[in-house]
Legacy VTK file of the C-alpha trace (Angstrom):
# vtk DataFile Version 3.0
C-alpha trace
ASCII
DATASET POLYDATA
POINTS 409 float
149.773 83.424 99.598
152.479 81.358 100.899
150.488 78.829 102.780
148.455 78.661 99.606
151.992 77.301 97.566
151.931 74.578 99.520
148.879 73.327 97.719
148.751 72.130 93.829
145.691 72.133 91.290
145.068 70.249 88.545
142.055 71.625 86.278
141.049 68.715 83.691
139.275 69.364 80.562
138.286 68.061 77.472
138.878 71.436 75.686
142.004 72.763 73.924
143.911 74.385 76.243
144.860 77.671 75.784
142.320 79.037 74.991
139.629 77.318 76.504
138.169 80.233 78.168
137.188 79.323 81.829
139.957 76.891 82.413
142.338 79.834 81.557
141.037 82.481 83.401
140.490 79.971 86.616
144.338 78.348 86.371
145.762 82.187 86.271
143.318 83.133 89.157
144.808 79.912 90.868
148.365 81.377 89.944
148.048 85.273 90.585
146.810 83.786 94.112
148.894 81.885 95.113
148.428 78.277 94.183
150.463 76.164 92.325
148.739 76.053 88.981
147.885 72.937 86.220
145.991 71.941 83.169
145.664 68.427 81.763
143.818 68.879 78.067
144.191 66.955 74.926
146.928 67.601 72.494
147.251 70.305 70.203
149.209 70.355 67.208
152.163 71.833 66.937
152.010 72.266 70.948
154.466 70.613 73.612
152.849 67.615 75.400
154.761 69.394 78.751
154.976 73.243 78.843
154.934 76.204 80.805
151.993 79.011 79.977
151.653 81.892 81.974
152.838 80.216 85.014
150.399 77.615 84.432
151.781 73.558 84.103
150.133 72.106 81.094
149.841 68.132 80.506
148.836 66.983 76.606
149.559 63.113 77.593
150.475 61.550 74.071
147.749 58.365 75.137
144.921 61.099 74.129
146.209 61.763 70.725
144.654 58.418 68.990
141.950 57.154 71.222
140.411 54.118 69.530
137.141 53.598 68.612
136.185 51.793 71.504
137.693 54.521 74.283
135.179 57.207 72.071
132.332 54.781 71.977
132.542 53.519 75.939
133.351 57.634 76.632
129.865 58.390 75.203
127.693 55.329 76.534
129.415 54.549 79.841
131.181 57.929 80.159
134.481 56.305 81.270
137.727 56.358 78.712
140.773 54.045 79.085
142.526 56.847 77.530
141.430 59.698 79.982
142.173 56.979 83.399
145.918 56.731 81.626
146.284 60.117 81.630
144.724 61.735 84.845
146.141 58.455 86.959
150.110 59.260 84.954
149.292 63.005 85.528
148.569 62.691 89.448
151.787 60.581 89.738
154.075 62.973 88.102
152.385 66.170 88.917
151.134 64.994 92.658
147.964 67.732 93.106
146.061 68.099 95.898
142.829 69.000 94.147
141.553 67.804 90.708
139.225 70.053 88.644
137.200 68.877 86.457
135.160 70.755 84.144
131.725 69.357 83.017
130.454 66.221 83.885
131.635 63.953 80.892
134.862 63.510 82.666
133.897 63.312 86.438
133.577 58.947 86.454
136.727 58.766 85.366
138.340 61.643 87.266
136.631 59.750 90.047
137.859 56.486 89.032
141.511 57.867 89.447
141.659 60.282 91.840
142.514 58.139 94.589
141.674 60.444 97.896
142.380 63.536 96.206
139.818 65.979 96.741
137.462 66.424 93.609
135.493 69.664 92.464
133.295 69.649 89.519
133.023 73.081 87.280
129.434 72.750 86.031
129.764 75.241 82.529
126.271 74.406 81.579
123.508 71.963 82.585
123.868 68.917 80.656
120.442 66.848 81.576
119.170 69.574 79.888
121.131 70.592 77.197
121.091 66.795 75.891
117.639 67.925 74.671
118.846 70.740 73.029
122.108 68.931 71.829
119.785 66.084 70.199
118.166 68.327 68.088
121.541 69.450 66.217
121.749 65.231 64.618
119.799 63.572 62.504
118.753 59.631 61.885
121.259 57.504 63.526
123.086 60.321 65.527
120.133 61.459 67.125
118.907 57.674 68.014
122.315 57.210 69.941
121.420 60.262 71.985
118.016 59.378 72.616
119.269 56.021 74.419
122.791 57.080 75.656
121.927 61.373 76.472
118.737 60.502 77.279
117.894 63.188 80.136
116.734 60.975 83.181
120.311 58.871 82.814
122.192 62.196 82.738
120.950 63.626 85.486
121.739 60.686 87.506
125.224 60.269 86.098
125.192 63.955 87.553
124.164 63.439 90.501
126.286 60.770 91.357
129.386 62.977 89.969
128.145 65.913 92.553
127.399 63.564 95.386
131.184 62.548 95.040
132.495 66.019 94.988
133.629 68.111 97.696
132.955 71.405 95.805
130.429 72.188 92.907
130.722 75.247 90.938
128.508 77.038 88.810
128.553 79.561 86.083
125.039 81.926 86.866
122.961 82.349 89.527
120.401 80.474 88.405
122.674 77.062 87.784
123.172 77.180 91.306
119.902 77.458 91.843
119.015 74.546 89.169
122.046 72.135 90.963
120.645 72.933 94.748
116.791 72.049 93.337
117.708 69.149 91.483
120.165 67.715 93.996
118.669 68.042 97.286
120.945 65.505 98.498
123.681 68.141 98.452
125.220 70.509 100.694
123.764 74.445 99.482
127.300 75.160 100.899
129.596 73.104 98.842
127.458 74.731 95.784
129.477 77.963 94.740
128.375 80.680 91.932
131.555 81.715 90.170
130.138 83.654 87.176
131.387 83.558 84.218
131.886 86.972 83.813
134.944 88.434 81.137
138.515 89.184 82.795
140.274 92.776 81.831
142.506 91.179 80.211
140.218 91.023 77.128
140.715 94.680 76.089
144.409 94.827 77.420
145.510 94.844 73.347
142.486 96.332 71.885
144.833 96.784 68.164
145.513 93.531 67.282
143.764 90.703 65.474
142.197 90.048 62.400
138.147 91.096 60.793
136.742 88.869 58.966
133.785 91.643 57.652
133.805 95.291 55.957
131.477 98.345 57.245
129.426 99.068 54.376
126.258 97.994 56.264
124.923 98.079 60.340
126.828 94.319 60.972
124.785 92.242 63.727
127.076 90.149 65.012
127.134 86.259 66.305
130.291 84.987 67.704
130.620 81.719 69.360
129.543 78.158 69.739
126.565 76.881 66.962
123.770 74.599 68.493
120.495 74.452 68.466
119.725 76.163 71.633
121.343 78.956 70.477
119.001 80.815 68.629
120.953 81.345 65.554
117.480 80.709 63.630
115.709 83.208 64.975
118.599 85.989 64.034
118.102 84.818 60.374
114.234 84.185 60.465
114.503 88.297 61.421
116.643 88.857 58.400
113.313 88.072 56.234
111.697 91.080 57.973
114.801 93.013 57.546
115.024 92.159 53.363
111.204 93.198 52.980
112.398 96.767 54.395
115.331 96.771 52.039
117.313 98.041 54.932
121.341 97.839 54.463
121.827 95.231 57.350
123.735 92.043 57.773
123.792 89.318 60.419
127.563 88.388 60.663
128.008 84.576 62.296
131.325 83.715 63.243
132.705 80.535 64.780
131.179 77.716 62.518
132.342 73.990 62.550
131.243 71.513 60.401
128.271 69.798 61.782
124.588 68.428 61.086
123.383 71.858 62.799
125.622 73.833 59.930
124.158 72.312 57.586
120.620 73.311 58.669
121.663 76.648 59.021
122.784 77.166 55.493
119.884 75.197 54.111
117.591 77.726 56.418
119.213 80.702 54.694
119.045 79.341 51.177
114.949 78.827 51.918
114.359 82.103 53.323
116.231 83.960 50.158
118.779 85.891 53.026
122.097 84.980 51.228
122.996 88.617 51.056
121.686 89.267 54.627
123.778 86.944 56.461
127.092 85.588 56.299
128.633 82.527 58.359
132.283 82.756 58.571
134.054 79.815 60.501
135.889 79.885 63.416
138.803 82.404 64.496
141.391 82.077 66.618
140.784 83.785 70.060
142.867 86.236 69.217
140.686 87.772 66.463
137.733 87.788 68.797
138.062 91.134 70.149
138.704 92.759 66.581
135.520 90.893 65.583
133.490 92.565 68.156
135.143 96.076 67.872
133.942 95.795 63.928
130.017 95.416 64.441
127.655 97.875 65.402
125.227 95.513 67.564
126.303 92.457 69.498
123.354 89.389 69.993
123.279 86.455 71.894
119.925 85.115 70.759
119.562 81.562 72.468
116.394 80.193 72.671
114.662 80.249 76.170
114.587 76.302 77.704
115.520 74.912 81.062
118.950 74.353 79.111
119.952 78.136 78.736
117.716 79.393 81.441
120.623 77.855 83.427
123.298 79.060 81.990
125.042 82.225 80.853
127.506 82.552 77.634
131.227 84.667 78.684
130.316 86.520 75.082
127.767 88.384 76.490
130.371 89.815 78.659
132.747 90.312 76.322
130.052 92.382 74.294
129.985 94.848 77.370
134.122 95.033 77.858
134.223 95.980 74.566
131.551 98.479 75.022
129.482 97.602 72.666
125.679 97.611 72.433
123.746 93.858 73.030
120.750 92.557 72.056
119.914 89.712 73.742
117.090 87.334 74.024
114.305 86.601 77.040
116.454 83.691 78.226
116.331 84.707 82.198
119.592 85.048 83.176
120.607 86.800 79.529
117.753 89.062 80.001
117.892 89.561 83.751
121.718 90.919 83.161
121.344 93.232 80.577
118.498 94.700 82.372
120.419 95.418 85.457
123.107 96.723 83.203
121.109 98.799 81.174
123.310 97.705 78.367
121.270 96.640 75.211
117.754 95.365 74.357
115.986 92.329 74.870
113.649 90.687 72.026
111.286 87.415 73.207
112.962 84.157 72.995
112.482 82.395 69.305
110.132 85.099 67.943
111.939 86.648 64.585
109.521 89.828 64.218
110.458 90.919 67.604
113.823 90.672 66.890
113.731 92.674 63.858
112.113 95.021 65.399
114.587 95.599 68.284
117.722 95.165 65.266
115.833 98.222 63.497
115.450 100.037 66.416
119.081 99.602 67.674
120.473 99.779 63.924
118.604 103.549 63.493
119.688 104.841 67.100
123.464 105.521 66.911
122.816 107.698 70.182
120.927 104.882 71.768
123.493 102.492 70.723
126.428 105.111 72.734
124.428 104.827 75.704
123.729 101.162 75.778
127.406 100.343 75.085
128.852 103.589 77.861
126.364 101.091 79.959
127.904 98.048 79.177
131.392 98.791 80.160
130.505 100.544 83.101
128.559 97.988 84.717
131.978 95.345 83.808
134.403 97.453 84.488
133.576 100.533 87.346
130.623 98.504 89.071
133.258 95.440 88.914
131.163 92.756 87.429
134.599 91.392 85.645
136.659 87.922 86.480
139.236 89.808 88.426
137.462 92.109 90.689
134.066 89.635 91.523
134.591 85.749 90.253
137.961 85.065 91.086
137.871 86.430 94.581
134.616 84.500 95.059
136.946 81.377 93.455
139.951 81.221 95.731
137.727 81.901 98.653
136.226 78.517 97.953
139.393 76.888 97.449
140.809 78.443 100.526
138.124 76.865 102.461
138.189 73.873 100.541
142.061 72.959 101.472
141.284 74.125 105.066
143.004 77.420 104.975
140.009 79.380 106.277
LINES 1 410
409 0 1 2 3 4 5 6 7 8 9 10 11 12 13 14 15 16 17 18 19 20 21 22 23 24 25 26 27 28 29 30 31 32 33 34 35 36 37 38 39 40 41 42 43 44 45 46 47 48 49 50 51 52 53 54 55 56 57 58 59 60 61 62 63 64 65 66 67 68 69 70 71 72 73 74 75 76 77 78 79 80 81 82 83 84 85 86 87 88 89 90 91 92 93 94 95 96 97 98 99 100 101 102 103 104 105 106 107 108 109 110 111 112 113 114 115 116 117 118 119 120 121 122 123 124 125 126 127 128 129 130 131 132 133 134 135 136 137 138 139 140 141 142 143 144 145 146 147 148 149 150 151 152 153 154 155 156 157 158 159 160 161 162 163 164 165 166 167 168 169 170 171 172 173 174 175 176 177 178 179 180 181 182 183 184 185 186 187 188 189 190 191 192 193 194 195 196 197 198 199 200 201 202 203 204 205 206 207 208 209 210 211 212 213 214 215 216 217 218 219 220 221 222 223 224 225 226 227 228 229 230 231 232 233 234 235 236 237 238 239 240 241 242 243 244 245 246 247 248 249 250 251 252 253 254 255 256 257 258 259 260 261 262 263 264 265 266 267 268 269 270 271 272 273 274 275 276 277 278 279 280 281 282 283 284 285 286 287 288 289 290 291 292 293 294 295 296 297 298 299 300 301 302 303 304 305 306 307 308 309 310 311 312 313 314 315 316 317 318 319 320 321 322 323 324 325 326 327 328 329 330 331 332 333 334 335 336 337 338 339 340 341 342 343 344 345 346 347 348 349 350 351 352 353 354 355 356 357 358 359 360 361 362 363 364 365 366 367 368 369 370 371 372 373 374 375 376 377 378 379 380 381 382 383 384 385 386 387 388 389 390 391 392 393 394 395 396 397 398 399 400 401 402 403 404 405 406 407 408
């Protein structure tokens, strides 16, 4: 631990930070370990543009509070912003790391651009020449033109692999992303290619009490917390509501965490079609801190993304969060989704975008109350005594990497 104070990290993201989940848990790993610990975000109102959280150094450089049109505009079709060079190349003179960390790929030509010959590592949270697809089909007219030519999917996975090619460590969030980023990139070294999974850290139960629900208990709640996109699979969960209404059953899908957006706007229009006001309710988003009570109020947990080389690559931190707060999941056929709560034994799994399948598996959960113990006893076991959390299997895997990475194994 003290050789590894010596060494500084900055993480870089485009995300709010706190509570942008991975960067947290990551920067405190970095901490609790050893390593002198740092976040460059965007500002946050009402936050300090220099602070101390948790150990961790945070940077909101005032240059990203008004970007003009043009830095948005040449982020999105040349994915370099004056605003983001400012502010990594002022951060890296007044903060001097030895490692920058940047998550996704949107930021890697400019982190690139002004790294100088610090050493670079690139936190892959999903796969983007994929997800583009997905992304594109959240816009409409104009907005989904601009992705066509700018997102298109060849041009990002080039921009990716020339990010990757430039990085002396790649990490990923699921087995099979590594898998996707060695197959894709055969250019790379498998070695320099590191699963740290994006499992949930013990720290997400630590005040089980406290936060806010945003739904009663006068029906079996379904619950959908998180990002909205269209490879989600929100859809399906209220296509099933249809089957749910012709039963005249007393359940309700609860999705929480909407934005405004095109995709919303389907959504509610979806709903309105299909007759399910009174089977589903969209509540916006919550501060992290209400998460957990969110979770603790519903009776079945889904993560219902559609199955596409987008989220067949990928794997959402909610699911884990499901299981820490032993609850039961249903989940859909998505691989690694399904492949995890199989292993787990923690919840069902209904085919990927088919609505009578996951009605069925809703009813059968919903009617089981013993089944739904088990599943959820499951759950937490497999997190918390088989050790599939942040603390006891990512993070050692994390600073392993690092360790190696700034030559001190």
């Amino acid at each position: 631990m003290n050789q590894r104070r010596q060494f500084k990290i900055l993480q870089i993201t485009r995300q709010k930070f706190p509570p942008e989940i991975r960067v947290a848990k990551e920067g405190l790993s970095f901490h609790e370990a050893g390593y002198q610990s740092a976040v460059l975000c965007p500002p946050m109102e009402g936050q300090e543009e220099h602070e101390i959280w948790e150990g961790i150094e945070i940077f909101r450089p005032s240059c990203l509070r008004s970007r003009s049109f043009f830095d948005k505009l040449a982020s999105e079709c040349v994915f370099f912003s004056p605003a983001w060079f400012k502010a990594i190349r002022n951060t890296i003179k007044t903060y001097e790391p030895d490692v920058l960390h940047v998550h996704d790929i949107w930021l890697g030509r400019v982190t690139l651009a002004a790294s100088g010959a610090k050493k670079i590592v690139t936190d892959l949270h999903e796969n983007m020449p994929a997800a583009v697809i997905e992304y594109r089909k959240g816009y409409r007219s104009f907005h989904r033109l601009f992705r066509y030519i700018f997102h298109n999917q060849p041009r990002i996975l080039s921009y990716e692999r020339h990010v990757l090619q430039k990085s002396d460590l790649v990490l990923c969030v699921v087995k099979e992303a590594r898998d996707r980023v060695i197959e894709n990139h055969q250019v790379l070294n498998s070695d320099s290619v590191v699963n740290v999974e994006n499992l949930e850290s013990k720290r997400f139960i630590s005040n089980p009490n406290s936060g806010k629900r945003y739904f009663g208990k006068d029906h079996i709640s379904v619950l959908y917390i998180g990002g909205f996109g269209p490879h989600r699979g929100i859809d399906t969960l209220i296509r099933a509501m249809v089957l749910i209404r012709e039963k005249n059953l007393n359940y309700k899908v609860q999705i929480v965490g909407a934005k405004s957006s095109q995709y919303l706007g389907y959504l509610k229009e979806l709903i309105h079609e299909l007759q399910v006001e009174d089977y589903v309710q969209i509540t916006g988003w919550v501060p992290t801190e209400d998460v957990h009570a969110n979770i603790q109020q519903a009776d079945i947990c889904c993560v219902p993304h559609h199955s596409n080389p987008h989220t067949d690559s990928t794997i959402p931190h909610k699911l884990f969060q499901y299981m820490i707060a032993r609850k039961p999941v249903l989940v859909s056929s998505s691989r690694p989704l399904a492949r995890t709560v199989d292993q787990a034994q923690a919840g069902l799994v209904f085919e990927a975008g088919n609505p009578a399948d996951c009605a069925e598996k809703i009813i059968s959960l919903g009617s089981d109350s013993d089944k739904r113990a088990e599943f959820a006893d499951n759950g937490i076991c497999y997190v918390m005594q088989e050790g599939h959390n942040w603390e006891d299997e990512s993070a050692p895997i994390l600073i392993e990497a690092f360790d190696r990475l700034v030559g001190l194994s």
